[in-house]
C-alpha positions in Angstrom: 166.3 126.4 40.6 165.5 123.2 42.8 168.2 121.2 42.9 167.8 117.5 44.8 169.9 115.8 42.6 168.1 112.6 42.3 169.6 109.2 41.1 167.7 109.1 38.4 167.8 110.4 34.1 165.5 111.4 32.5 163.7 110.2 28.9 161.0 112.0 27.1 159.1 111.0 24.1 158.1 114.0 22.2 156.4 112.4 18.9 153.9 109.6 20.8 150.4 111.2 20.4 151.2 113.4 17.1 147.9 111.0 15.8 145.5 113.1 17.9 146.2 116.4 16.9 147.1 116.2 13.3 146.1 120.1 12.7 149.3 121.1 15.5 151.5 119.0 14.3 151.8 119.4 10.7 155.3 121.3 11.2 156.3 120.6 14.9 155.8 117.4 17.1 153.3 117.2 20.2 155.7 118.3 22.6 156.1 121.8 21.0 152.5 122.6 20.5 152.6 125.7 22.2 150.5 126.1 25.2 149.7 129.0 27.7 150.2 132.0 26.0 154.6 131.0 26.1 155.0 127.5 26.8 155.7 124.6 25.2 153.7 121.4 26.1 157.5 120.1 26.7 158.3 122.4 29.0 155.9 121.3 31.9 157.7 117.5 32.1 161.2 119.0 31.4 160.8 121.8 34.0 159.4 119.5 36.4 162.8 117.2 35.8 165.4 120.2 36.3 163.5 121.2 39.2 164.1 118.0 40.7 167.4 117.9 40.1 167.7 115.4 36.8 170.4 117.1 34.5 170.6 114.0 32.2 167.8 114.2 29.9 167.1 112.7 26.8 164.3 113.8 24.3 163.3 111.2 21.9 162.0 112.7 18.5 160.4 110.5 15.8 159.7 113.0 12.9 158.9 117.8 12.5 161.8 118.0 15.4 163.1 121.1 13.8 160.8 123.5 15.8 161.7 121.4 19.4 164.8 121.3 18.6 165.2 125.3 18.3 162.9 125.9 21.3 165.3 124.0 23.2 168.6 124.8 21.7 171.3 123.6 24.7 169.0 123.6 27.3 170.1 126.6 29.2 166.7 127.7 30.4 166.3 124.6 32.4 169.9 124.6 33.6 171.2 121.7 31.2 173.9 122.8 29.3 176.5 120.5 31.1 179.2 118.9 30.0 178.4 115.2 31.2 174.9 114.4 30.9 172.6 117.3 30.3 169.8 117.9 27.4 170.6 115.3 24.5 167.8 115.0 21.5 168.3 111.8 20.0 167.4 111.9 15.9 164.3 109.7 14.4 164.6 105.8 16.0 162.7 104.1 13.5 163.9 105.5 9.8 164.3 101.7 9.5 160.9 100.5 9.8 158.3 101.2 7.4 155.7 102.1 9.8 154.7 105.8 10.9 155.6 104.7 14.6 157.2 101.8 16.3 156.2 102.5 19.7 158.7 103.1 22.6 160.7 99.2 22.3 161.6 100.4 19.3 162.5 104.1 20.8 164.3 102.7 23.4 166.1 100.3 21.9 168.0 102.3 19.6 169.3 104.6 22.7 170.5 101.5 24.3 174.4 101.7 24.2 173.2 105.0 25.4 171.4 103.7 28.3 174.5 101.2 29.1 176.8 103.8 29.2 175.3 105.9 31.9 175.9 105.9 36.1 172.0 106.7 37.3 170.4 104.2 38.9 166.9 104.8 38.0 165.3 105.7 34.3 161.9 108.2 34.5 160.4 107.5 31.2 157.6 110.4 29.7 155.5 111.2 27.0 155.0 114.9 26.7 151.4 115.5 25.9 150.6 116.7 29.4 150.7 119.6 30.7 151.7 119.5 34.5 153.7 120.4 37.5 155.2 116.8 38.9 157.2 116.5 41.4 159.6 113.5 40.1 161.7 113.7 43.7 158.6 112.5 45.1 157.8 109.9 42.3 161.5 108.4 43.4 161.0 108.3 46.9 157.9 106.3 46.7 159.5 104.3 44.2 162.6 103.4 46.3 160.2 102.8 49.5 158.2 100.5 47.7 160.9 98.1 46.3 159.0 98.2 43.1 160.4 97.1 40.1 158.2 99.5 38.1 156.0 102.6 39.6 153.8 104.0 37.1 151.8 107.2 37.4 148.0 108.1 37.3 145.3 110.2 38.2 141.7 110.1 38.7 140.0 111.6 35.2 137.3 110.3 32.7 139.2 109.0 29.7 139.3 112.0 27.1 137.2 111.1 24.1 139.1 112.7 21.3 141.9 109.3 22.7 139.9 106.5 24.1 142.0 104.2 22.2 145.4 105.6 23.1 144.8 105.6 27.1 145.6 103.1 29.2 143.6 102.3 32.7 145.1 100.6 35.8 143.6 98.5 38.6 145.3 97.5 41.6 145.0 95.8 44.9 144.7 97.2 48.5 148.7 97.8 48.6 148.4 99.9 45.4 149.9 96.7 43.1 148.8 97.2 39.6 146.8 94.2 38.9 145.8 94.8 35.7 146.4 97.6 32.9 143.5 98.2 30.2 144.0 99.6 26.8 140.7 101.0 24.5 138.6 101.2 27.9 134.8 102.7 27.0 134.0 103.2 31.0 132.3 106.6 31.5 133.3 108.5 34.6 136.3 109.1 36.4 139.0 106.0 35.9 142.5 105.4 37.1 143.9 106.9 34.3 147.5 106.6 33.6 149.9 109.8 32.8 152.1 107.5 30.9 155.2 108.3 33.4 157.7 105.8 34.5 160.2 104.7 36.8 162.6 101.9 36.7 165.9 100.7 37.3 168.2 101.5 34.2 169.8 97.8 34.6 166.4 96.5 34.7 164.9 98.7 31.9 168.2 97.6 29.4 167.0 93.9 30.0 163.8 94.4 29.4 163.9 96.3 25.9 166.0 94.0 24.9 164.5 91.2 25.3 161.6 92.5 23.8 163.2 93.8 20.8 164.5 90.6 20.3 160.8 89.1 20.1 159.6 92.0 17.8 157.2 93.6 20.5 156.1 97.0 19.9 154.4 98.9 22.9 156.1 99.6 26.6 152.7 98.9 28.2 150.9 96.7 26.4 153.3 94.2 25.4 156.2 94.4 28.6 154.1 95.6 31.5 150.5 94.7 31.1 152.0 91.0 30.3 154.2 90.6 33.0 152.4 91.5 35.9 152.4 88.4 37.8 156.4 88.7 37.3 157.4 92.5 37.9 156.2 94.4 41.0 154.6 97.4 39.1 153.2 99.8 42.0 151.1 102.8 41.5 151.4 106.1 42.5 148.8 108.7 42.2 149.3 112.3 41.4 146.6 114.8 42.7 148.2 117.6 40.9 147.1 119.8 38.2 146.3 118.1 34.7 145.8 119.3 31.3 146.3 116.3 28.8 145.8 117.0 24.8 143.7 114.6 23.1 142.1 116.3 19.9 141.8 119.8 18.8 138.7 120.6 21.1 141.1 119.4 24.3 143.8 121.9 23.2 141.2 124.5 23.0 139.2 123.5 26.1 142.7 123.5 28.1 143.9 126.9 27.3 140.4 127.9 28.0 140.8 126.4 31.9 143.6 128.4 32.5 141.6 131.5 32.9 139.4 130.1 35.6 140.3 131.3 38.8 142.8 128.7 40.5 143.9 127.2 37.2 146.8 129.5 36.8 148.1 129.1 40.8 147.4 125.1 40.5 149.5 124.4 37.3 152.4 127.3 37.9 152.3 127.6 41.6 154.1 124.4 42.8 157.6 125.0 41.5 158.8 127.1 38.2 157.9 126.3 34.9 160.9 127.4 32.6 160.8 127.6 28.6 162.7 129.0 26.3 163.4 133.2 26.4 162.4 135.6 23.9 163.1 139.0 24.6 160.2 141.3 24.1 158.3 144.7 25.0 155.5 144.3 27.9 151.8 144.1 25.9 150.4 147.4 25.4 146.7 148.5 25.8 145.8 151.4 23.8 143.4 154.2 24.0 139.8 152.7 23.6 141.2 148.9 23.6 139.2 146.3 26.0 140.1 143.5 27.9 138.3 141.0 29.8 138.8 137.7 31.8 142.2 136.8 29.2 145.9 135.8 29.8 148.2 137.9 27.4 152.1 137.3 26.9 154.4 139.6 26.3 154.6 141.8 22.9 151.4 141.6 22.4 149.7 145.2 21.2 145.6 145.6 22.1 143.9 148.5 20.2 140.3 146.2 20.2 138.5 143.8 22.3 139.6 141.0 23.6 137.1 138.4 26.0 138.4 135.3 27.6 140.9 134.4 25.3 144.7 133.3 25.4 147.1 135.3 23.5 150.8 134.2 22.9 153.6 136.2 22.3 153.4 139.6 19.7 149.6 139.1 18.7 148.1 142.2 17.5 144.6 143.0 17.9 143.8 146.3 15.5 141.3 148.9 16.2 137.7 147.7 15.9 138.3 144.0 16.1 136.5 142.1 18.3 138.0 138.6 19.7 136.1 136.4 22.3 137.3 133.0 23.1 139.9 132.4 21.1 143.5 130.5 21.5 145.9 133.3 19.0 149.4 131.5 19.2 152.7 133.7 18.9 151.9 136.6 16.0 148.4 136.6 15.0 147.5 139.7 13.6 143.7 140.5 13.9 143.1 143.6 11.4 140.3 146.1 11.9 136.9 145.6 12.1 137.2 141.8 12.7 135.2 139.7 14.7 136.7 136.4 15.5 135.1 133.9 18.0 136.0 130.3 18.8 139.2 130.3 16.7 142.4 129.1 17.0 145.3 130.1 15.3 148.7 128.8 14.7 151.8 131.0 14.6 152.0 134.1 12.4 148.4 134.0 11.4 146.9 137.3 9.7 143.1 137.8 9.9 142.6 140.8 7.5 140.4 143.5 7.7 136.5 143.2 7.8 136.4 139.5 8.1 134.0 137.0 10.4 135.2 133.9 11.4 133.1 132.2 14.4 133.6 128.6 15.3 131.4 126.9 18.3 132.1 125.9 21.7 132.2 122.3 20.7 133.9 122.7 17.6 136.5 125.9 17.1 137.8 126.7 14.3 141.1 126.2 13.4 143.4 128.0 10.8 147.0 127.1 10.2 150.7 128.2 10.4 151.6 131.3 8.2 147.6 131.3 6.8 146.2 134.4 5.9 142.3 134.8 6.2 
C-alpha cells in the first residue's frame, strides 16, 4: 500500500445524497450502494485516503449504517486498524433534530471535541457518492502551495439531472480563486462542477463550525463558504481523473454500464489500488453451453446461460436457458431457467424464478429490491 503519510485526517460523510437514490438505500446508506461487480461506493474515497497515507479516518453516518458498518468492520483492508487514529464510524449526529438531515454544520459539530483532540494539521472533508481514484497527496500539496485557506475540488461535467438541485458550481478568477459558488444551477453543458471534497486547516475548520452552529446555519457550502468568499481564500483545484457520480437510479445503472467500455476499467482502477472488504469465494464458472459477452463478472458467480454486457456481483447464478443483457445483478441474484431479463437491476439476494420476462428500457431499467423474489 502507498504510504506518504500526509498531515492530514480524513472525514467522510456516508448518508449526504441518500435523497437521490431512495430505491438503494432503503436498508444501507449511499456509501454502501455496491458498485462494480465488489465495491462499495465508499471504497473509492477511503482507498484513495489509505493510499495516500491518511490512517485517521472518520466516517460520518446519519441513519441504515448497519450494512457500512459490517463492510468495513476495523478497517483492515485499507490498513486502518491502528491503535491511534485509524477507521472510527461516528453514530447518527442529528437524533436531536427533528429533520431527516441537518447538513454537515450539524455533522461536524457533534465530532468536534473529536476534531480538538487530534495532532493533523489539515482536515480533507468527503461525501461518498463518487466513485473515483483521487490522489489526496496531490490535493495537499497544491493546497499547502497555495496558502489557501480552503481548496475545494471539481471537475469539468454537465450537472447530472437526476441532482440539479443538490450540485454545486464554482467560478473563479485567472489565479483559480473561487469567486463565486452556485447552488440549483440549470446551465446545460459542461460546468465546473464541484466533487464536494475539501481541505482545510483542522484549527481553522473547529472555528468555523462553531461559529456557525452557534448561528443555527445548516450547509458547509452554502452557508460558510459561498458567504464568505471575500474573507477566506478558497482556491480550486481541478481533478482530470475518472468520475462516476450517482444521482438517480438511471446514473447507477448508466455507471456500471461505463465500466465495460474499453478504458473505463484502466481509468478508474489503474491509478493506484482500490481496496474493499474480502469475501472469500470460488473463481466464476462457465458451463458447457453458457455465453458470455462484453460483461464484468466477480467472483462466485456460476454461468450456465447468456449473459450480454452486464455487471454481475459476487455468487449470481445465471441457470440454463436464461438469457440476461444489460443488467446490473448485485451480490446473489439467482436467474432461474428460461428467463429473459433485460434492463434490470437487482439488489442483493434477488431470485428471478423460472420462465419469467422482465425487460426495463435504456432510459428507465427496472429495478427490484433486496431479498425480492420475482
Amino acid at each position: 500500500m502507498v504510504n506518504n503519510n500526509v498531515n492530514a485526517l480524513g472525514v467522510i460523510f456516508a448518508n449526504t445524497y441518500d435523497n437521490l437514490v431512495p430505491e438503494l438505500v432503503a436498508e444501507r446508506s449511499m456509501g454502501s450502494i455496491p458498485f462494480g461487480g465488489r465495491y462499495r461506493l465508499i471504497d473509492f474515497t477511503l482507498s484513495s485516503m489509505a493510499n495516500a497515507g491518511i490512517d485517521n479516518v472518520s466516517v460520518i453516518v446519519r441513519k441504515n449504517y448497519h450494512s457500512l458498518m459490517d463492510h468495513l468492520g476495523a478497517g483492515r483492508e485499507w490498513d486502518l486498524t491502528r491503535k491511534r487514529g485509524g477507521l472510527n464510524i461516528v453514530p447518527p449526529f442529528a437524533e436531536r433534530s427533528v429533520k431527516l438531515y441537518s447538513g454537515r454544520v450539524d455533522a461536524l459539530d457533534s465530532i468536534l471535541n473529536w476534531l480538538e483532540a487530534q495532532k493533523e494539521r489539515y482536515v480533507i472533508l468527503s461525501d461518498s457518492y463518487i466513485a473515483m481514484n483521487f490522489d489526496f497527496g496531490k490535493l495537499v500539496d497544491a493546497h499547502v502551495k497555495s496558502g489557501a485557506d480552503v481548496t475545494m475540488v471539481y471537475n469539468r461535467a454537465p450537472i447530472p439531472e437526476g441532482a440539479r438541485s443538490d450540485n454545486y458550481t464554482i467560478r473563479m478568477d485567472e489565479e483559480g480563486r473561487v469567486t463565486e459558488i452556485l447552488s440549483n444551477d440549470y446551465r446545460m453543458g459542461e460546468q465546473n462542477l464541484a466533487m464536494n471534497i475539501y481541505i482545510i486547516e483542522r484549527e481553522s475548520l473547529i472555528h468555523l463550525i462553531h461559529d456557525a452552529s452557534v448561528r443555527g446555519l445548516v450547509y458547509f457550502e452554502r452557508d460558510i463558504l459561498a458567504r464568505n468568499l471575500k474573507l477566506l481564500n478558497v482556491q480550486a483545484f481541478k481533478f482530470d481523473g475518472y468520475v462516476a457520480r450517482v444521482s438517480d437510479m438511471k446514473s447507477y445503472f448508466d455507471e456500471n454500464m461505463r465500466l465495460l467500455k474499453d478504458g473505463s476499467m484502466e481509468a478508474l482502477f489503474g491509478p493506484a489500488p482500490i481496496y474493499t472488504k474480502i469475501r472469500d469465494d470460488n473463481p466464476t464458472r462457465y458451463l458447457e453451453g453458457s455465453s458470455v459477452k462484453n460483461s464484468l463478472l466477480a467472483d462466485g458467480c456460476v454461468i450456465e446461460g447468456t449473459v450480454e454486457n452486464c455487471v454481475l456481483f459476487r455468487g449470481c447464478k445465471v441457470k440454463k436457458g436464461a438469457v440476461v443483457k444489460n443488467c446490473v445483478l448485485m451480490q446473489d441474484t439467482v436467474v432461474e431457467p428460461n428467463c429473459n431479463v433485460e434492463y434490470v437491476v437487482t439488489d442483493k439476494n434477488v431470485h428471478i424464478t423460472e420462465d419469467k420476462k422482465l425487460a426495463g428500457t435504456d432510459t428507465f431499467p427496472v429495478f427490484v429490491a433486496k431479498n425480492h423474489s420475482v
